[in-house]
C-alpha positions as CSV (number, residue, x, y, z in Angstrom):
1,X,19.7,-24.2,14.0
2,X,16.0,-22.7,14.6
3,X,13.0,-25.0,14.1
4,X,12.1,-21.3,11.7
5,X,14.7,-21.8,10.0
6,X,15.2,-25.7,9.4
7,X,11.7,-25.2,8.2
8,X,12.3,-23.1,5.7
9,X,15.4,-24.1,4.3
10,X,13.4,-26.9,3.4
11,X,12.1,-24.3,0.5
12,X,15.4,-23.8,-2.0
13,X,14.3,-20.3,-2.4
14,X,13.5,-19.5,0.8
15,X,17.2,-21.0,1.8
16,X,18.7,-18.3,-0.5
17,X,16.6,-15.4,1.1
18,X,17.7,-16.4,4.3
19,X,21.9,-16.3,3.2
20,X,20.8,-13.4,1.1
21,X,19.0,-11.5,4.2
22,X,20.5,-13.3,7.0
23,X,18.0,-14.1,10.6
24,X,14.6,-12.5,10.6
25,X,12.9,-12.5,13.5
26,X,9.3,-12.4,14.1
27,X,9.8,-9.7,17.4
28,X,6.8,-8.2,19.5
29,X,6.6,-4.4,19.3
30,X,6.6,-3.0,22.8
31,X,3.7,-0.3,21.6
32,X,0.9,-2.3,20.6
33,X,-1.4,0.7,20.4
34,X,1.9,2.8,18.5
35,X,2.0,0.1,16.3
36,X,-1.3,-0.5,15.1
37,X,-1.1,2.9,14.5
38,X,2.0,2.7,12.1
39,X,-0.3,0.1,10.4
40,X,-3.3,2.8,10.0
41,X,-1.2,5.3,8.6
42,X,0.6,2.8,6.2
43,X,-2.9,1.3,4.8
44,X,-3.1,2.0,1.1
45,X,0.4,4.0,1.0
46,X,3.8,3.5,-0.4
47,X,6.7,3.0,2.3
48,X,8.2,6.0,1.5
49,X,4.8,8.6,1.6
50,X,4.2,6.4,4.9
51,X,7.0,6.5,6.5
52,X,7.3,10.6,5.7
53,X,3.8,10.9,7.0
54,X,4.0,8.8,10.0
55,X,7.0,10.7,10.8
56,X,5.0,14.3,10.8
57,X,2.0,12.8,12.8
58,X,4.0,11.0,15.5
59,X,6.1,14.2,15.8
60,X,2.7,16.0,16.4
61,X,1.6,13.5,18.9
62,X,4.6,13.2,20.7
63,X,4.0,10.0,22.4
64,X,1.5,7.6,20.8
65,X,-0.9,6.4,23.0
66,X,-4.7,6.4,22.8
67,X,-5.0,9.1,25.0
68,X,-2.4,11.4,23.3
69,X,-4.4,10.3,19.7
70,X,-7.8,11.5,21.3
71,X,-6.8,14.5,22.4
72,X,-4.7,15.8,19.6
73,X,-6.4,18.3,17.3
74,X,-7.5,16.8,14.2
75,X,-6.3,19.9,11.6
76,X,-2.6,18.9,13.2
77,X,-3.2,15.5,12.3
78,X,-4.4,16.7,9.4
79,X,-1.6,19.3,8.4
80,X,0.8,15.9,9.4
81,X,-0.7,14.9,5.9
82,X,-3.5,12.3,7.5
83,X,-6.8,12.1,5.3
84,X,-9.8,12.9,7.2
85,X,-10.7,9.1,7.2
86,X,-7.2,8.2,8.6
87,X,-7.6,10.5,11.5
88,X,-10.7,8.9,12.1
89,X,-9.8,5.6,11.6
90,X,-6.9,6.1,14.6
91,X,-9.4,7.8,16.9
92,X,-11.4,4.4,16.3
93,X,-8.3,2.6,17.3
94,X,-7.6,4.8,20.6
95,X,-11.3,4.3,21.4
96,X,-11.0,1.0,21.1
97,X,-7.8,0.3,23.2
98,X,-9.5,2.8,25.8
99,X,-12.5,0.5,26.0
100,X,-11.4,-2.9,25.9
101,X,-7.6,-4.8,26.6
102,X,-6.1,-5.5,22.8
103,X,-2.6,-5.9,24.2
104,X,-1.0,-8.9,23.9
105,X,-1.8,-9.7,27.6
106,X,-5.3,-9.4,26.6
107,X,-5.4,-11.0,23.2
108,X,-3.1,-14.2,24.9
109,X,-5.7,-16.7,24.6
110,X,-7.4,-15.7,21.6
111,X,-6.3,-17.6,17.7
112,X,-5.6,-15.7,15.4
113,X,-8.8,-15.9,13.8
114,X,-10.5,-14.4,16.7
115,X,-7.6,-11.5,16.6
116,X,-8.4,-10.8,13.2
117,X,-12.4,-10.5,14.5
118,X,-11.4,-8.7,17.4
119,X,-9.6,-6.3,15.7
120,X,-12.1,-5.8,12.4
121,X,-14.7,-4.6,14.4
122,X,-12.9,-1.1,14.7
123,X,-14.0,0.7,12.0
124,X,-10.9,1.5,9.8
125,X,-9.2,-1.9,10.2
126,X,-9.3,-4.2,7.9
127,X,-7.8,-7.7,8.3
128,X,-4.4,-6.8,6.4
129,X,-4.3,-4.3,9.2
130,X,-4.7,-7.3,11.8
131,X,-2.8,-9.6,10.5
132,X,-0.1,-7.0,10.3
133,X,-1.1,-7.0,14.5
134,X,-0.3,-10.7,14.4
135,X,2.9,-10.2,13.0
136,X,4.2,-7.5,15.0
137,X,2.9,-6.7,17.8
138,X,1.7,-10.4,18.9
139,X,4.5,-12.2,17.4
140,X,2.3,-15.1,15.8
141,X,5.1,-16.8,13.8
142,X,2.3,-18.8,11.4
143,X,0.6,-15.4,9.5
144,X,0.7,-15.3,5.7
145,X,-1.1,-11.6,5.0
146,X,-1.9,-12.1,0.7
147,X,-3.8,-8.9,1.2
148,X,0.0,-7.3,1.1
149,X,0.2,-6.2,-2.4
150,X,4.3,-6.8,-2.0
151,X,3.6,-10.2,-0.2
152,X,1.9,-11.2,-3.3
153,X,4.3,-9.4,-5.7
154,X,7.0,-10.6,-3.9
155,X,5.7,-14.4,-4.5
156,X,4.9,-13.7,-8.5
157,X,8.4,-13.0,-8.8
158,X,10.7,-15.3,-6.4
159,X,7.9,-18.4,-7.1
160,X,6.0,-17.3,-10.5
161,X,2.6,-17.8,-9.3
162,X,0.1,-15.1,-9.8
163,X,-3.0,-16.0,-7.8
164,X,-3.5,-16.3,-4.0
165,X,-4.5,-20.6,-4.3
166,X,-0.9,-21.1,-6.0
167,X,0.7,-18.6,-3.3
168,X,-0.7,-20.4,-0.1
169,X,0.4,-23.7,-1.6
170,X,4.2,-22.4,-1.9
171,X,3.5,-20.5,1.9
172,X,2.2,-24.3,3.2
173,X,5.4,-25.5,3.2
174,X,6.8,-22.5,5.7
175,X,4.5,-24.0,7.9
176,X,4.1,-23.2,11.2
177,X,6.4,-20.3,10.0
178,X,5.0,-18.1,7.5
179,X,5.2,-15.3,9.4
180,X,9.3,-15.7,8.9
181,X,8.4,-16.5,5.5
182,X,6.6,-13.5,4.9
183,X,9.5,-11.2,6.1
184,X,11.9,-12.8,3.6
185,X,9.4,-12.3,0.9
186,X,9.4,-8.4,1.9
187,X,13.1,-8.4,1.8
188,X,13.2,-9.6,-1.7
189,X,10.7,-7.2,-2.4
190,X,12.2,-4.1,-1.4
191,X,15.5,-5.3,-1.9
């Protein structure tokens, strides 16, 4: 068995998520930049109007890559059903891979503190956006992102705790795997 997911069957409810669910895995993306753009789009959105958006904008960019976001034509960005402050927060993001290395290669040696710094100073990104970078782009197994509105939901209902002290305290015990945690928490959420 996994060191994941010893440690978490440690956690009765967590065991039944994981025979529910079955293996979660905490997998790199292999486009940071297209990733963190999946994030942008999906800040403040429900899965569905995100995923339908995403859909129309990545269709308009054909493939996602800074360059390809600075050079597309904001009113087809728009028309893909990106606000004005979206498109502007993903040309922040393309700038910002442009200008300085935020791949995983280039982010190896930083915690994931100085991640969620890194990232935050792009205007547009806020740290659910980063840790959503520490999740799935850089693989960090220990993230626990309470700024997740189904993250939290998802804890009221499997645990009953309704504030972000009583959530960590359930999440310490995933320890150094809350990022496996957090998936199964999703799961339940959407399930």
């Amino acid at each position: 068995m996994t060191d994941w997911k010893r440690v978490l069957r440690t956690d009765p409810v967590m065991a039944d998520l994981i025979e529910t669910h079955g293996d979660n895995r905490v997998t790199p993306a292999e486009g940071p930049f297209r990733r963190l753009a999946v994030s942008i789009i999906n800040q403040q959105l429900s899965t569905a109007s995100a995923a339908a958006i995403r859909e129309r904008a990545f269709d308009s960019l054909g493939e996602v890559t800074p360059e390809s976001v600075l050079a597309a034509d904001r009113d087809s960005l728009r028309d893909a059903g990106l606000s004005r402050t979206k498109v502007d927060y993903l040309r922040n993001a393309a700038e910002a891979f442009r200008d300085r290395d935020l791949t995983p290669a280039g982010l190896a040696d930083h915690d994931d503190e100085a991640v969620v710094e890194e990232l935050t100073r792009i205007t547009g990104i806020g740290r659910w956006t980063a840790e959503m970078y520490l999740i799935f782009v850089l693989g960090r197994e220990d993230v626990l992102p309470l700024g997740d509105l189904a993250v939290r939901r998802g804890l009221e209902t499997l645990y009953g705790v309704d504030d972000r002290a009583a959530m960590r305290d359930v999440a310490d015990a995933w320890r150094p795997y809350r990022s496996y945690g957090t998936l199964y928490v999703w799961d339940a959420y959407e399930s």
